[in-house]
N, C-alpha and C positions, 0 to 999 in steps of 0.2 A: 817272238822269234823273228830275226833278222836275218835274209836272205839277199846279198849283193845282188845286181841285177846287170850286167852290159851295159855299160854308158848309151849304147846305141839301141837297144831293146825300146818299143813301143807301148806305150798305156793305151788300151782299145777302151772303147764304153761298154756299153752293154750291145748294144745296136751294131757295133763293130762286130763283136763275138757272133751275135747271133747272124747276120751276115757272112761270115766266117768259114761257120759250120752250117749253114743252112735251114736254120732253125728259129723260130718266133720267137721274138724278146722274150713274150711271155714263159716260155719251154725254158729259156737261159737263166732268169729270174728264178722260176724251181729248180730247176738245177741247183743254184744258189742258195736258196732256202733248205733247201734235203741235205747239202753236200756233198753234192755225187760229182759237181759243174768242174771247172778248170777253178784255180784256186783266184779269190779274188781280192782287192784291198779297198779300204776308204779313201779316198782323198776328198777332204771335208767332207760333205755331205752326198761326193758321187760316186758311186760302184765302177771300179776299173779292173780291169787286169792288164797283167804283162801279157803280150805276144807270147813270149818263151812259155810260160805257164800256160796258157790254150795250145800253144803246137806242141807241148809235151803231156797234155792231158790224152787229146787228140791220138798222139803216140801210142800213150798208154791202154786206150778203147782200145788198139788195134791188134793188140798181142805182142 
């Protein structure tokens, strides 16, 4: 599944995220593992997300 992303949109790390949202890498990481976290991608071997995708996950917690 292919989702275009804003030219200008941001790839965070993991450490970005959790920084983010306030939260221990490790808490960000199960998130990630469960499924439950903001959606994530590989780029080679490092776990990223888009911005867009965490402030709309973010969003979504909120009602």
């Amino acid at each position: 599944m292919s989702m275009a992303h804003d030219p200008d949109d941001t790839l965070l790390t993991i450490k970005e995220v959790a920084v983010m949202v306030r939260a221990p890498e490790g808490t960000v990481r199960y998130w990630r593992f469960m499924g439950t976290g903001p959606r994530s991608i590989k780029v080679g071997k490092r776990v990223c997300f888009w911005k867009s995708d965490v402030l709309q996950w973010l969003e979504d917690l909120g009602g």
